[in-house]
C-alpha positions as a Python dict, from the first residue, in 0.01 Angstrom:
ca = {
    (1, 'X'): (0, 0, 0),
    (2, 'X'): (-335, -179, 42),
    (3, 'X'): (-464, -439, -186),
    (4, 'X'): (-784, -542, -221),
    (5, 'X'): (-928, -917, -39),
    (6, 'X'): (-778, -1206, -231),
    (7, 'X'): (-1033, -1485, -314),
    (8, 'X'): (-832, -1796, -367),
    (9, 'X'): (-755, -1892, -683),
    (10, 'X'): (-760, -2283, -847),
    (11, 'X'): (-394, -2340, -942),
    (12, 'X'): (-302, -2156, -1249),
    (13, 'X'): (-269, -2354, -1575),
    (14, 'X'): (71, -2466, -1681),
    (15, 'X'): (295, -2273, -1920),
    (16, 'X'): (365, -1908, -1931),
    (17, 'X'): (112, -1640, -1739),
    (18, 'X'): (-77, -1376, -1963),
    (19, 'X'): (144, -1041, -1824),
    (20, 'X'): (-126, -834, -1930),
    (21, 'X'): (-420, -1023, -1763),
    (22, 'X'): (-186, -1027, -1437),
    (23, 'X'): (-111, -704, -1481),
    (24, 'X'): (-521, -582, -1506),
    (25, 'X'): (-593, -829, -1300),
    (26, 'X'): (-325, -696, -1040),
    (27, 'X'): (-441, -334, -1057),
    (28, 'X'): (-816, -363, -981),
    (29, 'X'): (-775, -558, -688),
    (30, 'X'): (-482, -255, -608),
    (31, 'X'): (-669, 26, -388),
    (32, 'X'): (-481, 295, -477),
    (33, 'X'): (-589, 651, -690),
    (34, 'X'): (-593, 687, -1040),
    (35, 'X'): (-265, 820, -1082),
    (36, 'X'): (-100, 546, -896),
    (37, 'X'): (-287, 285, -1114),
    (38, 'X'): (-126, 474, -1446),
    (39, 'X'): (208, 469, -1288),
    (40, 'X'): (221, 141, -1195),
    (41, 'X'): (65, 3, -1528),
    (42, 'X'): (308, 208, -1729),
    (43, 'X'): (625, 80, -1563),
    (44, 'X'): (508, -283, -1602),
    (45, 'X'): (453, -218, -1964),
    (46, 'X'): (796, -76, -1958),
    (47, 'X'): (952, -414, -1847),
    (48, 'X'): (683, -607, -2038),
    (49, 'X'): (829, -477, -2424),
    (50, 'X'): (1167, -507, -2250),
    (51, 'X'): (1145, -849, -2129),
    (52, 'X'): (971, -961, -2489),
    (53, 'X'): (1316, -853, -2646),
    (54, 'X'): (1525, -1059, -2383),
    (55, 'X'): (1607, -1461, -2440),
    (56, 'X'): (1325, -1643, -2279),
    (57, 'X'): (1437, -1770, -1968),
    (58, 'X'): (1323, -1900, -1642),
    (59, 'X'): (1541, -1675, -1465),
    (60, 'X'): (1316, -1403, -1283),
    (61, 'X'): (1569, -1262, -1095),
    (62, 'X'): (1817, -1255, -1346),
    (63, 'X'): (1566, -1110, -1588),
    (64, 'X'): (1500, -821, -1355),
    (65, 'X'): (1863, -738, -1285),
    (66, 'X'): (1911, -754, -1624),
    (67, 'X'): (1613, -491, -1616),
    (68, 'X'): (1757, -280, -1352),
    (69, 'X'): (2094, -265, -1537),
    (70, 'X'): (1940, -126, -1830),
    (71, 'X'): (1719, 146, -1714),
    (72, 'X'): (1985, 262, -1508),
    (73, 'X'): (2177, 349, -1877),
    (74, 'X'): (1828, 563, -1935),
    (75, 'X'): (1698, 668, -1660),
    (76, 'X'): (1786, 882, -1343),
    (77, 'X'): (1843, 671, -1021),
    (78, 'X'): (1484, 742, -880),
    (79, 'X'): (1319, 637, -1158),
    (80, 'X'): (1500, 305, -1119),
    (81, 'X'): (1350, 298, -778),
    (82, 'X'): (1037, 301, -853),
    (83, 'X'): (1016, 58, -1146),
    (84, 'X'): (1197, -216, -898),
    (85, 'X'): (902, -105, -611),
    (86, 'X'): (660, -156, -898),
    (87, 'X'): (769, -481, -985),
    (88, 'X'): (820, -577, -628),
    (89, 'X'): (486, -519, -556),
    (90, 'X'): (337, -735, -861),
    (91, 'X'): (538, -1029, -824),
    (92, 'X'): (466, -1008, -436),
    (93, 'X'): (158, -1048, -510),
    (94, 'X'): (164, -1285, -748),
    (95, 'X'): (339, -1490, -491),
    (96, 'X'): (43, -1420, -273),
    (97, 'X'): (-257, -1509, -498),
    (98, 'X'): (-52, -1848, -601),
    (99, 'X'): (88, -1760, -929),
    (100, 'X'): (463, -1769, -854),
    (101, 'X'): (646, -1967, -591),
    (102, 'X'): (887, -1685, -507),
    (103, 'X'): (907, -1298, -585),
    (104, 'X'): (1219, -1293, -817),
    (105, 'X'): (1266, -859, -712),
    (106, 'X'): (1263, -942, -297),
    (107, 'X'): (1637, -940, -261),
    (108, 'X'): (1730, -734, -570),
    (109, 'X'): (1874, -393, -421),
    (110, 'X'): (1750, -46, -531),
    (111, 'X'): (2034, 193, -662),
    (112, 'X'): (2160, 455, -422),
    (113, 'X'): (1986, 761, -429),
    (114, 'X'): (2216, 1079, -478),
    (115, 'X'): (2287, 1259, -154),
    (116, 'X'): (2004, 1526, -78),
    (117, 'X'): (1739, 1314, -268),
    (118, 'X'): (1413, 1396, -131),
    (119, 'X'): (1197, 1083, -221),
    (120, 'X'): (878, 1369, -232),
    (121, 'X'): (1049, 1568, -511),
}
């Protein structure tokens, strides 16, 4: 996936980021189509109203396997893919623009596709 030229950035304010502003901010600078843009700004409003029911916590990478775990109760196995490549992506590049000092998704493992999965289907 390409992303647009990052301009640097002065060092974000302290306290908690505005999600939504990252998230906008995040998908115009994404050159992707249309279609990917809803995709990947409907599964980060899916963990968005998740994460606003959780504890506050400082633990990304708990947070998201906490996230994982739950849509795997709802959702089929792909589906759980792709929100954790979604995320991945954001928080990467968060990391990358200065926001975030790690990506709290880069060692969190994708569930295990069924046999005969065709990632295309």
């Amino acid at each position: 996936m390409m992303l647009a030229p990052v301009t640097p950035i002065a060092p974000p304010p302290p306290g908690p980021l505005d999600f939504g502003a990252l998230v906008e901010e995040f998908l115009e600078r994404l050159d992707r189509t249309p279609e990917t843009h809803r995709a990947y700004r409907s599964g980060l409003a899916t963990f968005e109203v998740w994460a606003a029911q959780q504890e506050p916590t400082e633990d990304l990478e708990g947070l998201v396997l906490a996230f994982k775990a739950h849509r795997s109760e709802l959702v089929a196995p792909a589906t759980v893919v792709h929100n954790l490549a979604v995320l991945r992506r954001f928080f990467g590049w968060l990391v990358k623009t200065g926001r975030l000092a790690a990506n709290p998704v880069a060692d969190i493992r994708p569930p295990k596709l069924p046999r005969g999965h065709r990632r295309d289907a």
